[in-house]
C-alpha positions as CSV (number, residue, x, y, z in Angstrom):
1,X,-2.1,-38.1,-4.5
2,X,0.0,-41.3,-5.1
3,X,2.0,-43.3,-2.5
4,X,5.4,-43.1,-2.7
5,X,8.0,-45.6,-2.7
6,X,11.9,-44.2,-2.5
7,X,11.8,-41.5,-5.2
8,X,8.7,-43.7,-7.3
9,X,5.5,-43.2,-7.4
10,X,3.7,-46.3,-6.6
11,X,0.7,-45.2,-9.0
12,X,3.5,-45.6,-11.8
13,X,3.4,-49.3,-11.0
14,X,0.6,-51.5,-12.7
15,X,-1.1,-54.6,-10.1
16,X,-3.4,-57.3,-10.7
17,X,-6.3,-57.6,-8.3
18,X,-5.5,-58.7,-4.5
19,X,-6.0,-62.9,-4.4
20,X,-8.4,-63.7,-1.6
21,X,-7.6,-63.7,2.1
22,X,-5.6,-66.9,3.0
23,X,-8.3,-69.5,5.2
24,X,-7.8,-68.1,9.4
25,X,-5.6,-71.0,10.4
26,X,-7.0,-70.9,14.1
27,X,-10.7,-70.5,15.8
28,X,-9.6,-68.1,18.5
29,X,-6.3,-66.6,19.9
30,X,-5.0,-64.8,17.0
31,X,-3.9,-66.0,14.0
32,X,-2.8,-64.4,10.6
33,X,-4.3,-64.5,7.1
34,X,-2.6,-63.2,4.2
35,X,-3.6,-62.3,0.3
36,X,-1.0,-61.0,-2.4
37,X,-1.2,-59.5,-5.8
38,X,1.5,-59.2,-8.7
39,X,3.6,-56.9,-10.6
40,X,1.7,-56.9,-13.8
41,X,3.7,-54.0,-15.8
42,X,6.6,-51.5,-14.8
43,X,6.7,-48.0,-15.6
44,X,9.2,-45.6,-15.9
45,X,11.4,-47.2,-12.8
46,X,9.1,-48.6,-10.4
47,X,10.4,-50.9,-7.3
48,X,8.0,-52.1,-5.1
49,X,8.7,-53.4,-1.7
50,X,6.9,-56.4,-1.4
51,X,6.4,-56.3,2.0
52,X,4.2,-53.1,1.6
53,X,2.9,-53.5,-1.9
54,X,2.6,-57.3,-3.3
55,X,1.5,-59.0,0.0
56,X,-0.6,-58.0,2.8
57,X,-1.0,-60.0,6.6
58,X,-3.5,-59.0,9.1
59,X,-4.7,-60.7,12.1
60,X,-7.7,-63.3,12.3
61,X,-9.8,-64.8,15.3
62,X,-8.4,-62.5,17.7
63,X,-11.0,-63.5,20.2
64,X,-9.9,-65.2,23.3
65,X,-9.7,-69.0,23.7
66,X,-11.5,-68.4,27.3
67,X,-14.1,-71.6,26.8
68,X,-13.2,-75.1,28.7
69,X,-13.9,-76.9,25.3
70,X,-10.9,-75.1,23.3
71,X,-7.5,-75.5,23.3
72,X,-5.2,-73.0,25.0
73,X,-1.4,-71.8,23.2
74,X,1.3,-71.0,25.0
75,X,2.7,-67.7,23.6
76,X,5.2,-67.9,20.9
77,X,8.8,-67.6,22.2
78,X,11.4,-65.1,20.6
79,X,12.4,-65.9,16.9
80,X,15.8,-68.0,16.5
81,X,18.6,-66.7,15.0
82,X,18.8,-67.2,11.2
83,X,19.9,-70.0,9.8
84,X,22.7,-68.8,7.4
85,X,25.9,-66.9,8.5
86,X,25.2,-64.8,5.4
87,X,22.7,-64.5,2.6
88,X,19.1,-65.5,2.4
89,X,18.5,-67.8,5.3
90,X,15.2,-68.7,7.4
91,X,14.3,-68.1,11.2
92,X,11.7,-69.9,12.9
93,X,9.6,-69.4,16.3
94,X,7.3,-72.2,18.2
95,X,4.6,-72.1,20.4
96,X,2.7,-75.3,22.1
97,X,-0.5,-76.7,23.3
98,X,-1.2,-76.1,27.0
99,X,-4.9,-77.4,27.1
100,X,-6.3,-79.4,24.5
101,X,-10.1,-79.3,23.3
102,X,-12.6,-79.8,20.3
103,X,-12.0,-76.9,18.4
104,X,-7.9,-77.5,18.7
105,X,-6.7,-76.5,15.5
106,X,-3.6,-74.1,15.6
107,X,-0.3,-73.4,13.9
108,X,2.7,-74.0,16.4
109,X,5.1,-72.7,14.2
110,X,6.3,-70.1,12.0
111,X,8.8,-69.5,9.5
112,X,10.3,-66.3,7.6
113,X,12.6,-65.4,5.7
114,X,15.8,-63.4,7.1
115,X,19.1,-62.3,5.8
116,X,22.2,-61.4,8.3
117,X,24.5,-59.8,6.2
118,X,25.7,-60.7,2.2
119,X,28.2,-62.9,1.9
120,X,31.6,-62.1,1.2
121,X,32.9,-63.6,-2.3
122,X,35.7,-66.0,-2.1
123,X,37.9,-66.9,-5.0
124,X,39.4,-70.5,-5.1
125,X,42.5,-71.6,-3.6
126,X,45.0,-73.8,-5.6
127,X,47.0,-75.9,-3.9
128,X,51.2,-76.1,-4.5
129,X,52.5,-77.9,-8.0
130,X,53.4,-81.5,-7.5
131,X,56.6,-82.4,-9.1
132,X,57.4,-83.4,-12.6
133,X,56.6,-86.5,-13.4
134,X,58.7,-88.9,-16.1
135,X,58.8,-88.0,-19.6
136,X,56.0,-90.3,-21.6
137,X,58.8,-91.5,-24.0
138,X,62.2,-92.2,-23.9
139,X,62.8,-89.9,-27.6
140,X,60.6,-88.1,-30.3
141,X,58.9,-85.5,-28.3
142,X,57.0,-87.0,-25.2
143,X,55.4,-85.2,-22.5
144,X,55.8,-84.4,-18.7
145,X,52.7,-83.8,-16.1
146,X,52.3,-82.2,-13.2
147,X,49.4,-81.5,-11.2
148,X,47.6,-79.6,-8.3
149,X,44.6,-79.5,-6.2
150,X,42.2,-77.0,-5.3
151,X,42.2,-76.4,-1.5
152,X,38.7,-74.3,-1.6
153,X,35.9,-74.1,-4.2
154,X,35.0,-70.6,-5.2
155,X,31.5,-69.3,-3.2
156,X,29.5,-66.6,-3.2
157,X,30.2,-65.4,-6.7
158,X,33.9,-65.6,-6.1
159,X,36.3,-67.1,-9.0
């Protein structure tokens, strides 16, 4: 039996091996660890979410920070909004130290990636003509110029 992924089989899809577990990043309280592994070839038309398929997270020193001697967290407050209006942005969450100790060694932040909405392509906007200006000479075929600015760069794929 193979997992499926949409309408793909994820046995079509061909993996290195998993990397290592990522080092605990705390002694006790909970903390995350994470490994990944690559897309090596592609099959017939395999998409992978990477969330389920190239990377993996599970928790690490789960254990309570109950003794006198460690440091104890606050918990970790909601995550911020994201930092773009549209398109790929971050969002970020804290927590802080509310007893210090020896073994005090804990991440008191975290970052991810997020993504509102796409953007909206917008083409440029061209300002109005100026006026002609004098002709470069007085006979034999001179020229006149004129010019315009642009009032908004193209974004977002726009022209």
């Amino acid at each position: 039996c193979s997992l499926m992924q949409g309408q793909v089989p994820v046995s079509d899809c061909s993996f290195d091996e998993w990397s290592s577990w990522s080092r605990c990043p705390v002694e006790c309280g909970g903390g995350q660890q994470e490994r990944s592994r690559s897309l090596l070839l592609m099959e017939k038309d395999c998409r992978v979410l990477e969330s389920e398929n190239l990377k993996q997270v599970r928790g690490c020193n789960e254990q309570a920070c109950d003794s006198a001697d460690q440091c104890k967290l606050s918990a970790w407050t909601d995550w911020d909004d994201c930092s773009q209006e549209c398109g790929n942005g971050v969002t970020t969450r804290t927590r802080h130290v509310q007893q210090t100790g020896d073994t005090c060694v804990a991440a008191l932040g975290e970052v991810k990636a997020c993504i509102t909405r796409l953007c909206d392509s917008q083409d440029c906007l061209w300002g109005e003509w100026d006026s002609w200006g004098a002709c470069s000479r007085s006979c034999d075929g001179g020229e006149k110029r004129r010019s315009r600015s642009i009032l908004q760069h193209p974004s977002h794929e726009g022209r």
